[in-house]
ZAFIRO-251784 format. One record per atom (N, C-alpha, C): x, y, z; residue in three letters. Coordinates in steps of 0.001 Angstrom, whole numbers, plus 500000, padded with zeros to 6 digits. Example, Ala and Ser with C-alpha at 12.3 -4.5 7.8 and 13.67 -1.06 7.14 Angstrom:
// residues 2
513190494310507800ALA;512300495500507800ALA;513200496700507800ALA;512850497750507080SER;513670498940507140SER;512900500030507870SER;
// end
This chain:
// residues 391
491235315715125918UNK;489897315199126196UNK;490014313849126886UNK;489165313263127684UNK;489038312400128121UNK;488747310991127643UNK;489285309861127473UNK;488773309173126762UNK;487430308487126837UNK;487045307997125892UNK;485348308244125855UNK;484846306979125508UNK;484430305655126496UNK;483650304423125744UNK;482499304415124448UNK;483282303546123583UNK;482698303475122481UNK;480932303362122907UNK;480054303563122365UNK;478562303738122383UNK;477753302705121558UNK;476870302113121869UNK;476281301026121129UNK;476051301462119282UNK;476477300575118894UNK;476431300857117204UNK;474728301618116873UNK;473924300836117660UNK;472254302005117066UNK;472287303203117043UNK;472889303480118501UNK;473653304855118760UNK;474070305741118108UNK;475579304956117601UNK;476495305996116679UNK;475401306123115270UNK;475118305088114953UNK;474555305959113598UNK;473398306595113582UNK;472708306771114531UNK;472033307632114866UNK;472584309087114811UNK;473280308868115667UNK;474596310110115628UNK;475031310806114477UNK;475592309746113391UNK;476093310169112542UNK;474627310617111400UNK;473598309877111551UNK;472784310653110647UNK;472071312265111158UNK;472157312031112487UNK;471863313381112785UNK;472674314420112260UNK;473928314325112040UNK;475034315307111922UNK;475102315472110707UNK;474816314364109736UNK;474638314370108112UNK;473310315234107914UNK;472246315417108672UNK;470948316813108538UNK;471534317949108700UNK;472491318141110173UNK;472314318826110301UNK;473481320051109500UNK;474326319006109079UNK;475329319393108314UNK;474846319878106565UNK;473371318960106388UNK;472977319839104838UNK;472689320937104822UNK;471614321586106408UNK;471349322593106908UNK;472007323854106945UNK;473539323408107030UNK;474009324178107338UNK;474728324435105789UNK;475090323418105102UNK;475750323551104117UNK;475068324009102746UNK;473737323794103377UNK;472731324691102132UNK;472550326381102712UNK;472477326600103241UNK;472897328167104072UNK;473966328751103216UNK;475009327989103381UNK;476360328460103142UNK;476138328413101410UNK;475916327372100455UNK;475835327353099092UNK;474820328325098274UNK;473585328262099006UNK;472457328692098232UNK;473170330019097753UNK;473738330767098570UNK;473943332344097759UNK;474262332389096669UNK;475217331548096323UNK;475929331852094955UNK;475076331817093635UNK;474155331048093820UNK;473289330738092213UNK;472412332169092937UNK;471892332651093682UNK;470658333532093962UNK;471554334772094110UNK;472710335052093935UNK;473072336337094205UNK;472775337761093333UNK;471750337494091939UNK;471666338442091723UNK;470219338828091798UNK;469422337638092371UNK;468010337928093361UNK;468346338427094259UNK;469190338334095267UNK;469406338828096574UNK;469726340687096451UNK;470788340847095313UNK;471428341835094939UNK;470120343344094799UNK;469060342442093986UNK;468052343087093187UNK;467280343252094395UNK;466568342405095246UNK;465870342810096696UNK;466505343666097319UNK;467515343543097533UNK;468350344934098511UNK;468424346071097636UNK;468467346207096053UNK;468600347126095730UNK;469777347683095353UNK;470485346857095899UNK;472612347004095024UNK;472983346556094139UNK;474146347107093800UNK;474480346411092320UNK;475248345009093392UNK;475395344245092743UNK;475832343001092235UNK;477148342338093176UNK;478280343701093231UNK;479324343708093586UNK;479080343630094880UNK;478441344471095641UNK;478208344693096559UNK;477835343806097177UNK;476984342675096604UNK;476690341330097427UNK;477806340415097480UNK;478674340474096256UNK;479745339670096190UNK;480836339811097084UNK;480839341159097775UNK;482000341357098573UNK;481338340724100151UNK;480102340812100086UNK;479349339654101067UNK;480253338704101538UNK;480288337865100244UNK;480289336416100476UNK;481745336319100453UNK;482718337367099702UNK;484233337027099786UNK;484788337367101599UNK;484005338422102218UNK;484292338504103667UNK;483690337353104307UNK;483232336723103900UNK;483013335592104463UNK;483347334548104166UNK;484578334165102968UNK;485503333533102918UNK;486749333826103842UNK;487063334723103872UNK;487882335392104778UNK;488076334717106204UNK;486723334374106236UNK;486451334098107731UNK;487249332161107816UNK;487817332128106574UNK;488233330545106884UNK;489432330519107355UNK;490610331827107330UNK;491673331973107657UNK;491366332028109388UNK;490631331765109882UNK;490479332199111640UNK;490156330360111823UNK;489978329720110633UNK;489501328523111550UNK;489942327682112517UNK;491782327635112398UNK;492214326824113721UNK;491334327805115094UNK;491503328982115305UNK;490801329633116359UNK;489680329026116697UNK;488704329185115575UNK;487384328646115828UNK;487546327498116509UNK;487902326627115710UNK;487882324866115595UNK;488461324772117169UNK;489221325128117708UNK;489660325157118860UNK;488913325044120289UNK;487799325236120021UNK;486494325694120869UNK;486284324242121321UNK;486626323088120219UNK;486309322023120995UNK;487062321576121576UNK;488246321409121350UNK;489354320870122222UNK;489477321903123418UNK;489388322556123554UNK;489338323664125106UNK;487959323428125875UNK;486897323626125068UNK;485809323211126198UNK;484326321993125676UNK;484700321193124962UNK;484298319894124430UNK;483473319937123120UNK;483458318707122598UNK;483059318827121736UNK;481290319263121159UNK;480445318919122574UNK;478808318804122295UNK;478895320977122497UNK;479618321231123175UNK;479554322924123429UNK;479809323393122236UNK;481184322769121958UNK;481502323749120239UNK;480173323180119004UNK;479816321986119290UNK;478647322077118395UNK;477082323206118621UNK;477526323002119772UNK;476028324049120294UNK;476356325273120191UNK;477435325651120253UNK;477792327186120038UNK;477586327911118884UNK;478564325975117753UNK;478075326818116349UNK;477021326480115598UNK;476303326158116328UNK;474573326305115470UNK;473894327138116266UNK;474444328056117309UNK;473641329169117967UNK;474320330339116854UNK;475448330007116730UNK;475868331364115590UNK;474985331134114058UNK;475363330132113906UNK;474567329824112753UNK;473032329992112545UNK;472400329741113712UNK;470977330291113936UNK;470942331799113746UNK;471224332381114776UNK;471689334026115081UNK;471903334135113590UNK;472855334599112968UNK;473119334869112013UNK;472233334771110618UNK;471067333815110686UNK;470089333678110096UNK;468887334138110168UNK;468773334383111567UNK;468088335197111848UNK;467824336391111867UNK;468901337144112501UNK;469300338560111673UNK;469057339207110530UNK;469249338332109047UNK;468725338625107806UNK;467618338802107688UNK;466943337770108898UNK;465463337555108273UNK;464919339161109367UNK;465166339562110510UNK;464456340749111147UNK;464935341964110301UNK;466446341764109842UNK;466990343361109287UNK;467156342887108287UNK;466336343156106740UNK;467002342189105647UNK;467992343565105120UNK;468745344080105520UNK;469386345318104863UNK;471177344774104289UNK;471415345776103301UNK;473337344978103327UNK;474139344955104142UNK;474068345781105408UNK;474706345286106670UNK;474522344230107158UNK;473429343784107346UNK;472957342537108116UNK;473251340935107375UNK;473051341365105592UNK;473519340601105225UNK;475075340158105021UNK;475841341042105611UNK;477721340768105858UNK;477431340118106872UNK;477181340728107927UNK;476792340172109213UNK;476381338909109644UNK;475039338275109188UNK;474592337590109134UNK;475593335844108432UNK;475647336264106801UNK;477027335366106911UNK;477749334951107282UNK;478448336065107651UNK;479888336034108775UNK;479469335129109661UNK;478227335473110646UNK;478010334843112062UNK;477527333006111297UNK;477229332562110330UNK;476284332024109707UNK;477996330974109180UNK;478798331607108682UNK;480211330835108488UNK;481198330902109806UNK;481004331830110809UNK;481557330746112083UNK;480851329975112653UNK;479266329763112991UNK;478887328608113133UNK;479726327509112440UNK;479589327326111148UNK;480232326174110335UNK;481334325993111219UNK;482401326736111206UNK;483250326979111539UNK;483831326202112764UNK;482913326711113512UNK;483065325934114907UNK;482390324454115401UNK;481041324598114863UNK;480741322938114402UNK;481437321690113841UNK;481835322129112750UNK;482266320910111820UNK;483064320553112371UNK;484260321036112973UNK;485359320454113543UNK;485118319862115126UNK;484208320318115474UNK;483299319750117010UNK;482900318296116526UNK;482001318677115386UNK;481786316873114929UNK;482656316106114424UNK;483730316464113993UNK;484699315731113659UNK;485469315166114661UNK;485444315904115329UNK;486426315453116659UNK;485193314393117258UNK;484382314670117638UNK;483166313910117966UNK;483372312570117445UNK;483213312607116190UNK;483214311437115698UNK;484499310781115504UNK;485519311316115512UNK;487111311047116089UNK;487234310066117291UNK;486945311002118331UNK;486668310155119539UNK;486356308668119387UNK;485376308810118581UNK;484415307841119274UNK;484708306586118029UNK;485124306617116955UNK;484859305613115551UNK;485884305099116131UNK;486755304071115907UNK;487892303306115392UNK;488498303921114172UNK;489590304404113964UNK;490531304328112881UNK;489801303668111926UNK;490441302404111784UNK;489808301440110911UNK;488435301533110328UNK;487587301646110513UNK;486238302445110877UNK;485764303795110086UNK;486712304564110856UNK;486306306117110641UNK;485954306326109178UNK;486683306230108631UNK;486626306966106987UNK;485057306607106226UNK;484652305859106808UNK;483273305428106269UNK;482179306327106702UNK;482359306532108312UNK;481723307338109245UNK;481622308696108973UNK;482674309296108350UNK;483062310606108364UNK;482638311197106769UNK;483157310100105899UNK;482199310278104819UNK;480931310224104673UNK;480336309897105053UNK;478729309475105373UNK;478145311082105772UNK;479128311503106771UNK;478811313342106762UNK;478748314141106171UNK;479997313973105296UNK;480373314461104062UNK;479530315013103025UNK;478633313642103094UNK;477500314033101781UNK;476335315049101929UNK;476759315333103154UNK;476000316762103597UNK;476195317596102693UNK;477251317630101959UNK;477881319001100726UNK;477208318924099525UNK;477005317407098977UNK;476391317355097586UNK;474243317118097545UNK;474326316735099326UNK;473030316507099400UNK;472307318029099561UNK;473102319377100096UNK;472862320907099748UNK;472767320986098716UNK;473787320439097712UNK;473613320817096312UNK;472162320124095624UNK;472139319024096023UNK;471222318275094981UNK;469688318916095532UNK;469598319332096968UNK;467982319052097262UNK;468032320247097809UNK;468889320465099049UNK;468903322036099974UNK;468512323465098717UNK;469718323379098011UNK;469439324994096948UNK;468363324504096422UNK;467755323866095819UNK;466432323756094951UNK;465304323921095762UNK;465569323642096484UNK;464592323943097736UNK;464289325757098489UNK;465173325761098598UNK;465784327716098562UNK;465256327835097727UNK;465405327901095993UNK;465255328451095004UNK;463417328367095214UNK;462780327353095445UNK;461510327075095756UNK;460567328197096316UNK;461340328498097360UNK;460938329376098498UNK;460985330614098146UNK;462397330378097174UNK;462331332453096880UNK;461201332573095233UNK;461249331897094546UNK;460368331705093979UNK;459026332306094257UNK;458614331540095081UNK;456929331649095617UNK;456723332904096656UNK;458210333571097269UNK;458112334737098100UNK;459029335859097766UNK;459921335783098352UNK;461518337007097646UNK;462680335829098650UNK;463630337052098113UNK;465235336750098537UNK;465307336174099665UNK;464279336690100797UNK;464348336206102422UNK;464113335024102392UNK;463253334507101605UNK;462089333258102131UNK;463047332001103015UNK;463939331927102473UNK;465014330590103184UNK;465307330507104629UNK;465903331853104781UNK;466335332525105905UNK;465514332128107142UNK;463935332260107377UNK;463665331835108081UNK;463675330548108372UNK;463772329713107379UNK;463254327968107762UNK;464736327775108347UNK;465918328375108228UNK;467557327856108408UNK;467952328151109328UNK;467088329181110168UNK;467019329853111732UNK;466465328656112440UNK;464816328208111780UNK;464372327772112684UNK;464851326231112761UNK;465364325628111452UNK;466034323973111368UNK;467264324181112733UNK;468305325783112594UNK;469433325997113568UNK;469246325479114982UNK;468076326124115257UNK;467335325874116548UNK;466922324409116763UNK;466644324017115995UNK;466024322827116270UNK;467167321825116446UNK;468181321568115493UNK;469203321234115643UNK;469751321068117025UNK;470066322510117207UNK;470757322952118590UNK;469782322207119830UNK;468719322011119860UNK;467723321239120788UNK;468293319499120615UNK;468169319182119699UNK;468810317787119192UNK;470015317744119935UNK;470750318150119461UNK;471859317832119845UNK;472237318338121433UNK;471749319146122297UNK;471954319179123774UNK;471118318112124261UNK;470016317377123724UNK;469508316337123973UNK;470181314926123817UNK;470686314940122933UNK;471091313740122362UNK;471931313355122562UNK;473163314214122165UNK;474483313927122052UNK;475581314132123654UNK;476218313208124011UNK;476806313593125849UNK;477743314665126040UNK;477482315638127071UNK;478685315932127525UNK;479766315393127630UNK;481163316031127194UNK;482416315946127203UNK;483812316170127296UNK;483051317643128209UNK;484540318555128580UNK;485545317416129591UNK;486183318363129441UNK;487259317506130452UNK;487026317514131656UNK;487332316625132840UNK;486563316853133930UNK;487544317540135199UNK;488549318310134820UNK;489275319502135728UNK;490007320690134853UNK;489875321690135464UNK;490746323053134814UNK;491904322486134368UNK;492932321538134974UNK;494153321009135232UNK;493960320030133133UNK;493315319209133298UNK;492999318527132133UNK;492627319346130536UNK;491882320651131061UNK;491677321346129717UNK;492449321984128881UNK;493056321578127728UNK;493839322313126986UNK;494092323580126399UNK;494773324294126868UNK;494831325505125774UNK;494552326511124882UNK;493703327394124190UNK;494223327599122991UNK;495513327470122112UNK;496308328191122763UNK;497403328326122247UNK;498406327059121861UNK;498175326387123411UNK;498635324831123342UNK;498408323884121863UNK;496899323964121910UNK;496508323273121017UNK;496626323643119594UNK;497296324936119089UNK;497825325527118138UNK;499179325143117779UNK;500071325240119503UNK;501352324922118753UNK;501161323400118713UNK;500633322964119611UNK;500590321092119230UNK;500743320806117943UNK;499995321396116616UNK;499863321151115825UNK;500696321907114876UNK;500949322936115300UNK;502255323807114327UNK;503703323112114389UNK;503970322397115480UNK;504657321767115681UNK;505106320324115286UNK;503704320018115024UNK;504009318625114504UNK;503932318183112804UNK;505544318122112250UNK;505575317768111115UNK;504597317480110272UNK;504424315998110516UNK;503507315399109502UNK;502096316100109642UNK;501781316743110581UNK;500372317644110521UNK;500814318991109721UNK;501733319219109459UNK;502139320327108548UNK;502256320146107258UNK;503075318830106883UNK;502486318366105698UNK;501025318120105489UNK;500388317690106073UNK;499287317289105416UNK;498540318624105054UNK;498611319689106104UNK;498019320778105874UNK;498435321138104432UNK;499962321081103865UNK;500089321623102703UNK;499753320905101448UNK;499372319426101874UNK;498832318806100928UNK;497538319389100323UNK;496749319572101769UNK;495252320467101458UNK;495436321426100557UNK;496412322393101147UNK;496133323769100353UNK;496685323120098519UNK;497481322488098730UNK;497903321948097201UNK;496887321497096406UNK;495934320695096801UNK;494578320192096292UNK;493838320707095925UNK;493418322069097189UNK;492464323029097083UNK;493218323861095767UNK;494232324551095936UNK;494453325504094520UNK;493824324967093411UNK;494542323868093246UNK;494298322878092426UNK;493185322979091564UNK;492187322487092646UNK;490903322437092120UNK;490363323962091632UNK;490623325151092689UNK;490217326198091945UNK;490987326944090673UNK;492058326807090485UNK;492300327148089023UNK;491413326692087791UNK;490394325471088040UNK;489733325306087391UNK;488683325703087580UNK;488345325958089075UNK;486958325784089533UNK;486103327158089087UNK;487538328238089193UNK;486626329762088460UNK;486864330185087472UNK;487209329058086497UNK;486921329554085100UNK;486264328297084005UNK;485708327379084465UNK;484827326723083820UNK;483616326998083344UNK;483210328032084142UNK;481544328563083956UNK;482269329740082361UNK;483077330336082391UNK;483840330951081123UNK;484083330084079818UNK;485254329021080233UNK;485182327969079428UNK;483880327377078804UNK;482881326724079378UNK;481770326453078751UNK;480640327668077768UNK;480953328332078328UNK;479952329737078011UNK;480802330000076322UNK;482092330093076433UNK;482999330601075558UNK;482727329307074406UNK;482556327964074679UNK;482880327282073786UNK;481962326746073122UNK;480851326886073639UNK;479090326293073214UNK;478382327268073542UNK;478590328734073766UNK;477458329465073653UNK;476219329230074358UNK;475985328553075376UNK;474986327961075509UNK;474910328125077086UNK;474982329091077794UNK;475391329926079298UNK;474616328979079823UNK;472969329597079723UNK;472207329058081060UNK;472170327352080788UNK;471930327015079606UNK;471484325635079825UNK;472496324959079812UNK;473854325198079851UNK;475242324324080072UNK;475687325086081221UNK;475122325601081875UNK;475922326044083363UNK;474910325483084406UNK;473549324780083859UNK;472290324495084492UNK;473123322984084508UNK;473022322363083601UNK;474042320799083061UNK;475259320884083980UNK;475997321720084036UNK;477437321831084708UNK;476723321508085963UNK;476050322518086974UNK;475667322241088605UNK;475100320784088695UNK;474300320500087852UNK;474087318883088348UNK;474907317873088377UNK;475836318175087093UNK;476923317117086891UNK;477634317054088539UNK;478053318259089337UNK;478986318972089988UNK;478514318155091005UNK;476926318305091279UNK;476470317921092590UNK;476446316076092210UNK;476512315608090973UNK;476345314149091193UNK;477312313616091637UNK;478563314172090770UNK;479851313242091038UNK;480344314190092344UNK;479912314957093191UNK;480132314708094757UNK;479708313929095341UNK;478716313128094622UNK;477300312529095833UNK;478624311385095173UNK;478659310925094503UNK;479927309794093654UNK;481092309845094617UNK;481937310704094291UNK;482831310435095479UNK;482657310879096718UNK;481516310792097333UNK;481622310916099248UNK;481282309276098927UNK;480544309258098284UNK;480180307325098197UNK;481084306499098148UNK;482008307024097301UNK;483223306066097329UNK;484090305687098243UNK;484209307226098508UNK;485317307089099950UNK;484469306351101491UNK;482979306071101344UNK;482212305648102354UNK;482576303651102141UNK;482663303628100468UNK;482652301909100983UNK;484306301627100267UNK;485129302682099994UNK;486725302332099287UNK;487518302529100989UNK;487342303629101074UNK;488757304060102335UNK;488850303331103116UNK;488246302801103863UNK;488577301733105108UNK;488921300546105159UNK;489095300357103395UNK;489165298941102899UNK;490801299061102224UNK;491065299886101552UNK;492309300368100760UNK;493285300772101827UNK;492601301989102505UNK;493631302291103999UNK;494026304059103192UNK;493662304826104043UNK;493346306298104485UNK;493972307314103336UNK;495700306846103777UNK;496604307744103130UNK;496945306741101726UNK;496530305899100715UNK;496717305451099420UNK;495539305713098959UNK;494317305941099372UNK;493310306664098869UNK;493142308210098502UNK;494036308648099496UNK;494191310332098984UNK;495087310221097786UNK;495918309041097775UNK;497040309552097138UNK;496538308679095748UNK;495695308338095571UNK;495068307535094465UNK;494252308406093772UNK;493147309245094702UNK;492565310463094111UNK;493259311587093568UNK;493779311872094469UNK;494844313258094342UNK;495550312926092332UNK;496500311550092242UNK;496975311097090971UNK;495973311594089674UNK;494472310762090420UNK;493521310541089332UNK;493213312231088977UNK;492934312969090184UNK;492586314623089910UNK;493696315375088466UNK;495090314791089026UNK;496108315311088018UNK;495799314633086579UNK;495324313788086378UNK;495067313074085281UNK;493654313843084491UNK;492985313901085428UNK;491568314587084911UNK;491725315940084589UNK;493047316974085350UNK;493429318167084957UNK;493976318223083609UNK;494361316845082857UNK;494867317611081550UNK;494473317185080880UNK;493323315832081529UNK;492161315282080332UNK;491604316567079693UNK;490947317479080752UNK;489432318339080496UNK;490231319269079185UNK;490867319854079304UNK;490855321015077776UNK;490752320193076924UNK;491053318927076575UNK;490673318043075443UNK;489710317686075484UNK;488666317576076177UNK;487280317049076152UNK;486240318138075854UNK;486592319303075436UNK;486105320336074926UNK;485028320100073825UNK;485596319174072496UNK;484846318937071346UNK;483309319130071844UNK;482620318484072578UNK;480753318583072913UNK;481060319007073900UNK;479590319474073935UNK;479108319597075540UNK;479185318344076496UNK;478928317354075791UNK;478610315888076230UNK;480180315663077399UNK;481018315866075995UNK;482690315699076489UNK;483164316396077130UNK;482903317876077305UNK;482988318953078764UNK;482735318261080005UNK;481127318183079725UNK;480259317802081513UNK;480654316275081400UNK;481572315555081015UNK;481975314375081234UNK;483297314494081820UNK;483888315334081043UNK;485354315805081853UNK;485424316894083528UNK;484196317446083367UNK;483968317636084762UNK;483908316799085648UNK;482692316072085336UNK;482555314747086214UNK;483779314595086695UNK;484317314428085709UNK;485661313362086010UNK;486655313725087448UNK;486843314857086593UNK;487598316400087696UNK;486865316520089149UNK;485690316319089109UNK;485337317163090732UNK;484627315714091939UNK;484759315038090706UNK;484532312925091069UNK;485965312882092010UNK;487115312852091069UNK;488038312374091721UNK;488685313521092695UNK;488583315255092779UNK;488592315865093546UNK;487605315553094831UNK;486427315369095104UNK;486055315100096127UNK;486644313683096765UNK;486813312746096201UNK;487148311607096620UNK;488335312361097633UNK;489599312593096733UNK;490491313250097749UNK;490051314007098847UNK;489349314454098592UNK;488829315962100097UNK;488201314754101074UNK;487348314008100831UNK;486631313171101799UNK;487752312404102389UNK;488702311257101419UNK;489393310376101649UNK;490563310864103107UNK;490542312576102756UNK;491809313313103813UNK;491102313462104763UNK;489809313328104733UNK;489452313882106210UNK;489561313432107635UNK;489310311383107325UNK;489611310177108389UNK;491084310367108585UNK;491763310577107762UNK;493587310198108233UNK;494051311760108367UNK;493790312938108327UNK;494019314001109316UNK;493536313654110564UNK;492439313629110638UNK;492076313289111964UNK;492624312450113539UNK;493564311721113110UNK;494143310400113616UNK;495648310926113878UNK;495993311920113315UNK;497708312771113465UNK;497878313264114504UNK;496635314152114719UNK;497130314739116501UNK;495935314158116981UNK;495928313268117508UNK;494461313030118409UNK;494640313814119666UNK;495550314446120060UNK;495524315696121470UNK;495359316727121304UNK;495076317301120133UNK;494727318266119300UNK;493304318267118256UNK;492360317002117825UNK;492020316848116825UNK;491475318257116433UNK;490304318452117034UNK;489604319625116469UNK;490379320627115909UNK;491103321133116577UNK;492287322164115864UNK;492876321890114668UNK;493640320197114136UNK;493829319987113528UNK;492883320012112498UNK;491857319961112786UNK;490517319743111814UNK;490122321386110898UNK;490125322307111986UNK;490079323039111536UNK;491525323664110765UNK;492495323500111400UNK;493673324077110260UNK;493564323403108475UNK;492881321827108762UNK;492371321603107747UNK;491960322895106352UNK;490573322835107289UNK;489831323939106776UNK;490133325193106463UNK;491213325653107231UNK;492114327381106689UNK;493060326904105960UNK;493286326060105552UNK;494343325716104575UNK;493750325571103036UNK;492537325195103150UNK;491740324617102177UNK;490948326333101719UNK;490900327262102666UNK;490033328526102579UNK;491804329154101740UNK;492808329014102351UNK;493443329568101761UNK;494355329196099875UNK;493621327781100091UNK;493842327570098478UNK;493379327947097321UNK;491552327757098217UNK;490454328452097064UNK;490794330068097082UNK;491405330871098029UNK;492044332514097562UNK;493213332168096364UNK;493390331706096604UNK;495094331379095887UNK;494905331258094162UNK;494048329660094011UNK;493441329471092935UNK;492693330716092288UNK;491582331199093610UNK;490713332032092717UNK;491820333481092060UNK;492454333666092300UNK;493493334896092399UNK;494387334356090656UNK;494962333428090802UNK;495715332784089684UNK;494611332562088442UNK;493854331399088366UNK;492892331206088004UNK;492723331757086228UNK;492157333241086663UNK;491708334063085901UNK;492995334435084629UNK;494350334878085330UNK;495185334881084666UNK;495862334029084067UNK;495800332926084363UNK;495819331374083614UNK;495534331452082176UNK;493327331404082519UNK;492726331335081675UNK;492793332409080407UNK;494298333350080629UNK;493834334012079228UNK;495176333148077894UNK;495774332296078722UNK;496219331470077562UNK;495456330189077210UNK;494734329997077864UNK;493217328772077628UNK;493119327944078231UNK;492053327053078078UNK;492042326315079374UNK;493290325012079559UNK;493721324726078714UNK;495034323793078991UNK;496179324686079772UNK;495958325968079894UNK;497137326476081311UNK;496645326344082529UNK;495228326236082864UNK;494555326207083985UNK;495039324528083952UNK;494584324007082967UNK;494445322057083463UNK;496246321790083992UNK;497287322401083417UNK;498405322315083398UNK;498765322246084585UNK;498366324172084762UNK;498622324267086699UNK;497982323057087840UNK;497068323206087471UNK;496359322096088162UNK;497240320436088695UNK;497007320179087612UNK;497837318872087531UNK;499245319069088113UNK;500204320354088078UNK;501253320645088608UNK;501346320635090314UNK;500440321155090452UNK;499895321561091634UNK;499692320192092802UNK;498534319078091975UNK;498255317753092449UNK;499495316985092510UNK;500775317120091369UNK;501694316691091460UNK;502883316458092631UNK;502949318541093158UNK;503982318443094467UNK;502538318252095542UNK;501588318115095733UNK;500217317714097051UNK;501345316251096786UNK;500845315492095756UNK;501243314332095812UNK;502359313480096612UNK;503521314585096179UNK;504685314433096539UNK;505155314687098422UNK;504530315458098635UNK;504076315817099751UNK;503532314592100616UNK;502701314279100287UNK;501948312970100887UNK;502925312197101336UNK;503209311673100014UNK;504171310346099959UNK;505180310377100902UNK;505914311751100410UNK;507093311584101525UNK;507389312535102643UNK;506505313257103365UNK;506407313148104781UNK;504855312728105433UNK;503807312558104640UNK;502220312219105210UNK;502521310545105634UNK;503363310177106290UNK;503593308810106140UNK;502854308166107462UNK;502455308515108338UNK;501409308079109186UNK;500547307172108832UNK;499890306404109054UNK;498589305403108853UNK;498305305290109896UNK;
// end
């Protein structure tokens, strides 16, 4: 890509709050299913499973993300954003003309390569353009697109299907897509490269990054994190249920806790990382995550001491996920987007990994899940330290 003069500060954060909407938009799309899947299940008329294999083919779809993510480094970054909120539109739309179970695979799918191809468009975007020094504040600030779905986007869904059926969302997430996509061909500049001769690759921009060490570590740091977190992450709703009896109204307690201490650590990493410095912040979270993995089976006694030991767990897990996102970014800058997205298939391929282990963990209790976990954060850790050595 071409290099790109920094833009008046009113500017960028303009910028960056646009991308923090449009990123809840998208990230409430992507979340809402899971709490509504057995409304959705019951409107279509299937059992249960059948929606669930929905949403696992559309995990699936995270193993393609260097491909995706690639879209920006080959033909710029404002295109791969516009592309993937035209999929992401499309794909929302679809549900809402054909609400049938085809359409709803479909629809997803097209609805998670949008993501797909966006996020890493804005990342690179905002790559470009922040300072190093800088970035991690910037990039977190996006971030909270994830817990601000959780806290306001699904309740909002839930609102809608409430007062109508399963569809009701579908349309407003088509028409926010669109609107978006208007925003941003307005707003945001062109930035392809300015000759055939200058544009990179696919493939290029694949091995760029397969190639380069310390971008290989870091990738395996991700997937180390990500397991991590899901060995716990799919069997807590069990754990709590199993130990207080108390399903809906301690799994109701669990999602808020979940969505606060995200909104907690994207915050942190917005006014800690740029001050501490990129790679001792992952590696500060990442520690604290292993620590919180073998707190939680002991914090069992209350409910109180559960959803406190969560906190704790998905506090200092996000910190890490946010804290990695500024100092990946900065490894291949001739590559970013790609790198951004291998991010992301590394991280799709942990939560398979975890979710797969997980279960079989949990039938010696939850101190084998916290165990693995913490084992897990241990070699991420190790990893970091001694080849993530970049700053």
């Amino acid at each position: 890509m071409e290099s790109t003069p920094l833009p008046p500060p009113d500017r960028l954060r303009a910028q960056i709050a646009i991308f923090t909407g449009i990123r809840t938009v998208q990230n409430t799309g992507y979340r809402m299913v899971y709490p509504f899947l057995p409304v959705i299940a019951r409107g279509l008329g299937v059992e249960l499973m059948a929606v669930t294999q929905a949403v696992s083919a559309r995990s699936l779809l995270g193993f393609l993300a260097p491909l995706l993510g690639s879209v920006a480094d080959v033909w710029g970054r404002r295109a791969a954003m516009l592309i993937g909120l035209g999929l992401f539109a499309a794909g929302m739309a679809l549900i809402v003309v054909w609400p049938t179970l085809p359409a709803l695979f479909a629809g997803l799918i097209l609805g998670a390569a949008g993501k797909g191809v966006f996020d890493p468009g804005m990342q690179a975007f905002v790559g470009d353009r922040v300072p190093y020094e800088r970035r991690g504040t910037a990039l977190a600030i996006t971030e909270m697109s994830w817990s601000a779905a959780f806290l306001f986007g699904v309740p909002a869904a839930g609102w809608l299907i409430a007062r109508s059926d399963w569809r009701a969302p579908f349309p407003w997430l088509a028409a926010l897509g669109i609107v978006a996509a208007l925003v941003i061909g307005r707003l945001i500049p062109a930035d392809a490269p300015s000759s055939c001769d200058a544009r990179p690759s696919l493939v290029g921009s694949l091995r760029t990054v397969i190639m380069h060490p310390v971008a290989v570590g870091a990738l395996a740091v991700a997937l180390g994190i990500s397991t991590a977190n899901e060995v716990v992450n799919v069997v807590f709703g069990a754990w709590i249920e199993g130990a207080f009896r108390l399903q809906v109204a301690a799994l109701g307690a669990a999602s808020a806790v979940i969505g606060l201490s995200e909104l907690g650590g994207e915050g942190l990493v917005a006014a800690l990382v740029d001050r501490v410095g990129k790679r001792r912040a992952v590696a500060a979270g990442i520690a604290l995550n292993a620590g919180a993995c073998l707190l939680l089976p002991f914090m069992g006694f209350s409910l109180t001491g559960a959803l406190a030991g969560l906190f704790l767990f998905y506090l200092t897990f996000e910190f890490s996920v946010v804290a990695s996102v500024p100092l990946l970014s900065e490894l291949v800058p001739g590559a970013r987007a790609t790198m951004m997205a291998g991010y992301g298939a590394a991280f799709s391929l942990g939560r398979a990994l975890g979710a797969w282990v997980g279960p079989l963990l949990f039938a010696g209790g939850m101190q084998a899940n916290g165990m693995a976990g913490a084992i897990l954060d241990g070699l991420a850790l190790a990893m970091l330290l001694l080849v993530v050595q970049q700053e």
